[in-house]
C-alpha positions as CSV (number, residue, x, y, z in Angstrom):
1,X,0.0,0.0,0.0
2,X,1.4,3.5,-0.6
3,X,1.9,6.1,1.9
4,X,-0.8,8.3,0.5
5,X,-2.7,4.8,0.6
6,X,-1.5,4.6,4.5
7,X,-2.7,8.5,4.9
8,X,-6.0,7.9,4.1
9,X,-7.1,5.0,5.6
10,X,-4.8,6.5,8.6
11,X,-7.1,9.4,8.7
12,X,-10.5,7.8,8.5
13,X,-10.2,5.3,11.0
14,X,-8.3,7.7,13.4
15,X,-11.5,10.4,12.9
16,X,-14.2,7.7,13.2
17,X,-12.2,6.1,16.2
18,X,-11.6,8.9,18.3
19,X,-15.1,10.5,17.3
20,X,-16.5,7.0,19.0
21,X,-14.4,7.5,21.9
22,X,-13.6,11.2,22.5
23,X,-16.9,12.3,21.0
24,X,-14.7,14.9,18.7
25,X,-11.8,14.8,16.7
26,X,-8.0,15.1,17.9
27,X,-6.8,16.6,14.9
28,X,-5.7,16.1,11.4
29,X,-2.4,15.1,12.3
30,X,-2.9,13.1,15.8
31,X,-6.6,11.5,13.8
32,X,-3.6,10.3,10.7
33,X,-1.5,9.2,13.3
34,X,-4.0,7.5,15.7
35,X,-5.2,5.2,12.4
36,X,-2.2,4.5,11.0
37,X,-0.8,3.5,14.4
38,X,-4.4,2.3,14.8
39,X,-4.1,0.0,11.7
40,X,-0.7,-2.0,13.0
41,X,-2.6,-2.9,16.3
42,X,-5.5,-4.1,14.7
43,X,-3.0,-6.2,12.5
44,X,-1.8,-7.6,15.0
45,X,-4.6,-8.4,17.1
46,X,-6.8,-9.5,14.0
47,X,-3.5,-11.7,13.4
48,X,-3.1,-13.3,17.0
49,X,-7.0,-14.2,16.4
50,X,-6.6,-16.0,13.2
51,X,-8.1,-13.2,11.2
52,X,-6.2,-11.2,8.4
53,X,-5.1,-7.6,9.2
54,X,-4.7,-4.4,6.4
55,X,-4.9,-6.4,3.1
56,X,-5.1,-2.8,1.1
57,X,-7.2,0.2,1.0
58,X,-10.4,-1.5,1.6
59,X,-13.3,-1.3,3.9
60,X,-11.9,-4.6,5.8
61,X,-8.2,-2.5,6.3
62,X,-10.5,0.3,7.2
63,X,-12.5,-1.6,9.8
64,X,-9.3,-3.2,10.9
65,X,-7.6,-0.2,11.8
66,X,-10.9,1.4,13.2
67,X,-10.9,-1.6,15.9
68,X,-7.0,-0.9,16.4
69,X,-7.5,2.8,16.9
70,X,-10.6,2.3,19.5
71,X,-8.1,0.1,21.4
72,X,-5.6,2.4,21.5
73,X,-7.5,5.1,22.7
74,X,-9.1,3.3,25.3
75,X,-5.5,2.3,26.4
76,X,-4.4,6.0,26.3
77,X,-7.3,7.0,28.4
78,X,-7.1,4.3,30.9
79,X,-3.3,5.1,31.3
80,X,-2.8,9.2,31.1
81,X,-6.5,9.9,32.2
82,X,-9.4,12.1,30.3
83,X,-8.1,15.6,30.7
84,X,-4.3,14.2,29.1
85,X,-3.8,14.8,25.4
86,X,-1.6,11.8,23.6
């Protein structure tokens, strides 16, 4: 996948994720950073389950990485709290 590819898909999950959890946006760069970051944890969890991770710029990679950014939020709230910015 190409980095504009990566981009993308980084910053559609990352919105969607951190709309779910944060009920707003982080921004354009921490959303693109959230998903992209987002899209290697849910490779590897969807990979530890038996399930395939990012195969491309589709709405499986997309869900993928949506899953991986929801747990990494959740993780960065449980950790630095709800007034902390990542």
């Amino acid at each position: 996948m190409s980095i504009i590819a990566w981009v993308v898909l980084g910053l559609i999950s990352g919105f969607l994720a951190s709309k779910v959890v944060n009920k707003s946006g982080d921004g354009f760069i921490l959303d693109v950073v959230l998903g992209v970051v987002g899209a290697v944890i849910g490779g590897v969890l969807f990979n530890i389950v038996g399930a395939v991770g990012v195969t491309g710029f589709n709405i499986w990679s997309m869900f993928v990485a949506f899953i991986g950014a929801v747990v990494l939020l959740v993780i960065k709230h449980a950790v630095l709290g709800r007034r902390a910015v990542l």
